[in-house]
C-alpha positions as CSV (number, residue, x, y, z in Angstrom):
1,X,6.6,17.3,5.0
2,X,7.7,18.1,8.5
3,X,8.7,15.7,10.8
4,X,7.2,12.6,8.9
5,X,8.6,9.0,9.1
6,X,7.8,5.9,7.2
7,X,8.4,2.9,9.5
8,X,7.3,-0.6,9.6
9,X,3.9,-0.8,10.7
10,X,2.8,-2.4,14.4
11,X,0.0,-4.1,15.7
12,X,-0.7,-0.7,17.8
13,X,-1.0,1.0,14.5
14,X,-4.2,-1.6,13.2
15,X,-7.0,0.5,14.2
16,X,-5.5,3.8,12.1
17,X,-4.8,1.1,8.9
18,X,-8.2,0.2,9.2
19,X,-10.1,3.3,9.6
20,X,-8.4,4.5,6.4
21,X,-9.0,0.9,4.4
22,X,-12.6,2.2,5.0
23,X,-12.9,5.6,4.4
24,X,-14.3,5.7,1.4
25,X,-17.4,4.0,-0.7
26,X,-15.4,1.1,-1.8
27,X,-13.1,0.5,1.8
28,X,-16.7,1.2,3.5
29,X,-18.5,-2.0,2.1
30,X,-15.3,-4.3,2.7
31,X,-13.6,-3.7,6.0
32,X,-15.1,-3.9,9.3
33,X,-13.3,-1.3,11.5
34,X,-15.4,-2.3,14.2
35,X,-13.9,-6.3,14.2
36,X,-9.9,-5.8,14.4
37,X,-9.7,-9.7,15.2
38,X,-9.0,-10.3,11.0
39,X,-6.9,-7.6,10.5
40,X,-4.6,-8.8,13.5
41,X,-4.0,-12.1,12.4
42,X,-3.7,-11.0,8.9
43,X,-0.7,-8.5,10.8
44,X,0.9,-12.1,12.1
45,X,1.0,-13.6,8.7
46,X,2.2,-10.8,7.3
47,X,4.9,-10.3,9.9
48,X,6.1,-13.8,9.5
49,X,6.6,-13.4,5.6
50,X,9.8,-11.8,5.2
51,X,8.7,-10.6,1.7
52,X,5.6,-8.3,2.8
53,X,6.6,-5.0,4.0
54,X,3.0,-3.1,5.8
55,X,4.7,0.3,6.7
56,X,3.0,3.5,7.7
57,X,3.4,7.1,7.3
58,X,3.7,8.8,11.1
59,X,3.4,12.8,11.5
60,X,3.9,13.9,14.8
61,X,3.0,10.6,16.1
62,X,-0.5,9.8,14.2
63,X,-0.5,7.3,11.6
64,X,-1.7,9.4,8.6
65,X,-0.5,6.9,5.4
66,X,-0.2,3.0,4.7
67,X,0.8,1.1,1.7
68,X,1.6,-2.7,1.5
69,X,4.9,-3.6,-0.5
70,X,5.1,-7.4,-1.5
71,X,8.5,-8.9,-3.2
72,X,7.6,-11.7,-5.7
73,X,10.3,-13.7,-7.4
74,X,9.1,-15.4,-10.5
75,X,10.6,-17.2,-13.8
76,X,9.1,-14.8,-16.2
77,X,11.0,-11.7,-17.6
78,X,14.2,-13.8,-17.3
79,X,14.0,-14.5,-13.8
80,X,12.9,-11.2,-12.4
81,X,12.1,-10.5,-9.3
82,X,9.1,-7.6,-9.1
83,X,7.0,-5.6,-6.7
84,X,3.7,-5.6,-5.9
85,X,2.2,-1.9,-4.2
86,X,-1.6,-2.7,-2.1
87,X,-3.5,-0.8,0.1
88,X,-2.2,2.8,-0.5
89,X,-3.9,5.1,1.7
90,X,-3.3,8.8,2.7
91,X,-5.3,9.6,5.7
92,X,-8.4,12.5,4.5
93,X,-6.3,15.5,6.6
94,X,-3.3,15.0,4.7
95,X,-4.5,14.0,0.8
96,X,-3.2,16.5,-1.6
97,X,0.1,17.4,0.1
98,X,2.7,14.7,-1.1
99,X,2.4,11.9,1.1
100,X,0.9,9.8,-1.8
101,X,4.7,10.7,-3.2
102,X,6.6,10.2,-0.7
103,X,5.2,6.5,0.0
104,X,5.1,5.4,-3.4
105,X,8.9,6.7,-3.9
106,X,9.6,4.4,-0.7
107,X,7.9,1.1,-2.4
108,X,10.0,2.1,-5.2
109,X,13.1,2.5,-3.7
110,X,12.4,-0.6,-1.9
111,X,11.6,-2.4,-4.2
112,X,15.3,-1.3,-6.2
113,X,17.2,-2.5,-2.9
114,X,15.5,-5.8,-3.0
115,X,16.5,-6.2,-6.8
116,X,13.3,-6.0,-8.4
117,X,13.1,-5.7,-11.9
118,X,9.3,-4.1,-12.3
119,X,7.1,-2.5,-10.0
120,X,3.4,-2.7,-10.0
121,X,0.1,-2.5,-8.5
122,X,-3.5,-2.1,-9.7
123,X,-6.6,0.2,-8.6
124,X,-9.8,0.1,-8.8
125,X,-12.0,1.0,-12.1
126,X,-13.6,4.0,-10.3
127,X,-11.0,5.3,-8.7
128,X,-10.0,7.6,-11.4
129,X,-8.1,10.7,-9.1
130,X,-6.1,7.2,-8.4
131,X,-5.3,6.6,-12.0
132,X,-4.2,9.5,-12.5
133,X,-1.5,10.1,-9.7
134,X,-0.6,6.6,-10.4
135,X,0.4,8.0,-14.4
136,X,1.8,11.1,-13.0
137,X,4.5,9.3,-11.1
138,X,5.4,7.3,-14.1
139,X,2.9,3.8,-14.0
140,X,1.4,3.2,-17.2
141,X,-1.7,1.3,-17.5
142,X,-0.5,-1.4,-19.7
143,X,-2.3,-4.2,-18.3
144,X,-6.3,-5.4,-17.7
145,X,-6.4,-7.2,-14.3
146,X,-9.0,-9.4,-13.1
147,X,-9.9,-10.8,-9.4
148,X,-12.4,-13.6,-8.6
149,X,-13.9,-12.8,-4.8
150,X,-13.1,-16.4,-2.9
């Protein structure tokens, strides 16, 4: 993996987070790379919440990953605290070659240290090569979400 880190991401590193969001069909109809003024006060909230965690993936200086880790405590399961994984992107250069890994195995172990009980996250019905790197690291699709666009 060379000389990759995983660090907490900046305001500098909003245009790379973005371009990914939208680099593919889905990410391409939603985000507006072109209009970072949403994006960087979304960063303010986000940096103000001590329970979101927006890190990147940095090779050799270039942002080339990003995933979203949100701590939720709750009553249900007896009490337990659990994890919530968003926005997981590899940059198009580097899918295929463990990145996808070694980010989720940070939420993971991040998610231990903050003493959550469960991990999870969803994905998109179409995104099927998703689904199925999601099941090979051991998520299970036990669950049917559902959203309602605000």
């Amino acid at each position: 993996m060379g000389d990759l880190a995983i660090r907490p991401a900046t305001i500098d590193d909003i245009p790379a987070i973005v371009a990914m969001l939208a680099d593919d069909t889905l990410g391409a109809q939603r985000e507006s790379p072109d209009d970072l003024a949403p994006y960087l006060t979304a960063m303010e909230r986000l940096r103000a919440d001590p329970h979101q965690h927006l890190v990147v993936a940095v090779r050799e200086g270039r942002v080339v990953g990003t995933l979203q880790l949100t701590i939720i405590p709750g009553l249900s399961r007896r009490g337990a605290t659990r994890s919530v994984i968003e926005g997981v992107r590899i940059h198009a250069d580097e899918r295929g070659g463990g990145l996808g890994s070694r980010l989720i195995e940070w939420a993971i172990g991040t998610s231990r240290r903050e003493g959550c009980q469960l991990v999870q996250l969803t994905s998109d019905n179409t995104r099927t090569d998703a689904h199925r790197f999601y099941e090979r690291l051991g998520f299970t699709a036990s669950h049917v979400g559902f959203k309602l666009a605000l």
